[in-house]
N, C-alpha and C positions, 0 to 999 in steps of 0.2 A: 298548273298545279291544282290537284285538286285540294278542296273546301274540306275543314275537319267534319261538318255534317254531313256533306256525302261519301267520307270515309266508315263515318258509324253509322248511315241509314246502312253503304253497302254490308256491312258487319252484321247488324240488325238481322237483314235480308240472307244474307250468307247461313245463320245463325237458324233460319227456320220461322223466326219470331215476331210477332204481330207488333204494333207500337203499344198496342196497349200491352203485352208481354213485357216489353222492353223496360215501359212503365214503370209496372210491376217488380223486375227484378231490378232495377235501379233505383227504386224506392222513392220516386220522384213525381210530382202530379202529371198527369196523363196532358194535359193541356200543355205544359210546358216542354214537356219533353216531345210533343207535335209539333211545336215552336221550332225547339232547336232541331229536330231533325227536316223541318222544311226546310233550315236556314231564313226565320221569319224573325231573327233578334235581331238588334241593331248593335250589339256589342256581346262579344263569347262570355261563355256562362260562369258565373264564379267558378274559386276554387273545389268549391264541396263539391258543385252539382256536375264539375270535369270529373271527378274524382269517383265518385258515384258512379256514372255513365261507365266511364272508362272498366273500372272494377268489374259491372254488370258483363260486357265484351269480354273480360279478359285480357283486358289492356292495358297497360300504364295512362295515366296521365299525357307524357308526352308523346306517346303511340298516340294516343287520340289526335291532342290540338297540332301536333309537328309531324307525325309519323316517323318519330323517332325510334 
């Protein structure tokens, strides 16, 4: 099963878009969102920052963390 970070770096990358892009339209610091798209957290990201990401992709929330 794949990892919801390597669902959104693949998106990311599908997408055209640099990490710092990604950054950028997620509204999100550039450090962190290099985090979660390594998969370098120890625990998934809050509510907001799912929310955000997701949003930026064109995603729901649970697209993101379930690929629902």
């Amino acid at each position: 099963m794949e990892k919801w970070h390597t669902r959104l770096l693949h998106r990311v990358e599908e997408l055209g878009w640099t990490k710092a892009e990604f950054a950028r339209r997620s509204g999100l610091p550039k450090d962190r969102v290099y985090k979660y798209l390594q998969g370098d957290v120890k625990r998934p990201p809050n509510e907001t920052d799912i929310a955000s990401m997701a949003k930026a992709v064109g995603w729901t929330s649970a697209k993101l963390m379930y690929n629902t």
